[in-house]
C-alpha positions in Angstrom: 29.1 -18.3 -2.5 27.4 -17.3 -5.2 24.0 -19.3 -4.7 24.0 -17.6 -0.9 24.3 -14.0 -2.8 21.3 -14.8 -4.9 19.3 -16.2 -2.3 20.0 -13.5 0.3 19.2 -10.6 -2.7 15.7 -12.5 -3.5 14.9 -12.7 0.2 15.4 -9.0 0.7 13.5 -8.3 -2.9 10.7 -10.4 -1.7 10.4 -8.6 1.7 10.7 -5.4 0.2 7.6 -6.0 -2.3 5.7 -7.4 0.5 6.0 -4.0 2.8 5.6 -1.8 -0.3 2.5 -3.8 -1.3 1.4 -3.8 2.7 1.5 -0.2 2.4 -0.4 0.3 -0.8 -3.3 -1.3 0.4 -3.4 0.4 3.8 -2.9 3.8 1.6 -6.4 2.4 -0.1 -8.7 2.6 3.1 -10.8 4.6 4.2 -11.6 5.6 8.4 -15.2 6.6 9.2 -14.2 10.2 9.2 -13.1 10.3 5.7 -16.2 8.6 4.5 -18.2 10.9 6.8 -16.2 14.0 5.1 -17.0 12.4 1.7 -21.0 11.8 2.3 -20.9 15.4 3.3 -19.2 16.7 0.4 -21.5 14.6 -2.0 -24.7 16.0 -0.2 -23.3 19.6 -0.7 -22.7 18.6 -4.3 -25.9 17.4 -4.6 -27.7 20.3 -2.6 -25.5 22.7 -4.9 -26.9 20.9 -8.3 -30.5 20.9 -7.4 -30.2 24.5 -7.0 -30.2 24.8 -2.6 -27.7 27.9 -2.0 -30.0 29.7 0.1 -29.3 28.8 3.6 -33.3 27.3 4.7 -33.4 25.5 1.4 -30.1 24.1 1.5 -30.6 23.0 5.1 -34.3 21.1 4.0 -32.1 19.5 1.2 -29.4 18.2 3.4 -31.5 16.9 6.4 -33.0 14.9 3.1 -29.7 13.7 1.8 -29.3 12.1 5.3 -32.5 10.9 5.7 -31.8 8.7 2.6 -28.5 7.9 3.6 -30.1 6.4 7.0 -32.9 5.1 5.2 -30.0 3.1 2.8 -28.1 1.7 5.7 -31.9 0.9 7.0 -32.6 -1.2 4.3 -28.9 -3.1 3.8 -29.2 -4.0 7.3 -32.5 -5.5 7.0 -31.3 -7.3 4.0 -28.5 -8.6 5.7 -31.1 -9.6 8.4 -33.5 -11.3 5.6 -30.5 -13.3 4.7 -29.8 -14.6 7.8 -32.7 -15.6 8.7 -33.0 -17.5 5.2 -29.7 -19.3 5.9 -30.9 -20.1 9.1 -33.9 -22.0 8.0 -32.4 -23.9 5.6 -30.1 -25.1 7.7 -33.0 -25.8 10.6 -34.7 -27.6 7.6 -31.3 -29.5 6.4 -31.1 -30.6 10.2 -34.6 -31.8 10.7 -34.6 -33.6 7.4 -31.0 -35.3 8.2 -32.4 -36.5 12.0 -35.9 -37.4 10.0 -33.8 -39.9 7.7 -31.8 -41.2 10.3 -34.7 -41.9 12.6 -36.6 -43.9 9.7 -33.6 -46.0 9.0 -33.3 -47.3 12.1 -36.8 -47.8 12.2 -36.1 -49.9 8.7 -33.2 -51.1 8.9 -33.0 -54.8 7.7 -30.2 -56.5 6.5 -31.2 -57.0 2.9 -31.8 -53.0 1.5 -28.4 -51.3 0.7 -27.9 -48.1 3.5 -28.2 -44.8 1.4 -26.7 -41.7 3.8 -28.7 -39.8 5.2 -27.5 -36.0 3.5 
């Protein structure tokens, strides 16, 4: 009886650590809108410090504050592109060189040389 008791109490103990760690990550994300809210603040903060309070200067400073923000996700997404196209390659060039070897072998292939694989 005993053994059941412990068993049952570290069952509920583990489910109960798994929903309250479920919930502290869930509590750790962000939606779009509160990162939206959050770019807007930091612009304002960053409009404020360069000295913008005047309603045509403040508005020149934030169109430029999203400008760069654009021009960032611009550039990441192009990276990310870059990448891609890297991987891509190599693997077009891994491919060719593996169907290259493979070809030659059976071109060669006599039964005294040892096989090496083609990789």
């Amino acid at each position: 009886m005993h053994g059941f008791f412990v068993s049952f109490c570290r069952w509920h103990i583990f489910r109960t650590c798994i929903a309250i760690l479920s919930v502290l990550t869930l509590a750790g994300c962000e939606t779009p809108a509160e990162r939206q809210r959050l770019s807007l603040e930091q612009d304002q903060q960053t409009c404020a410090n360069f000295g913008a309070f005047a309603a045509p200067d403040h508005l020149d400073c934030m169109l430029v504050q999203q400008q760069r923000r654009d021009t960032q996700q611009t550039d990441r997404l192009e990276r990310a592109r870059i990448a891609f196209e890297i991987v891509r390659n190599m693997q077009e060039m891994t491919d060719s060189r593996i169907r290259r070897c493979e070809r030659d072998r059976r071109l060669n292939d006599r039964a005294d040389r040892r096989r090496r694989p083609c990789t």
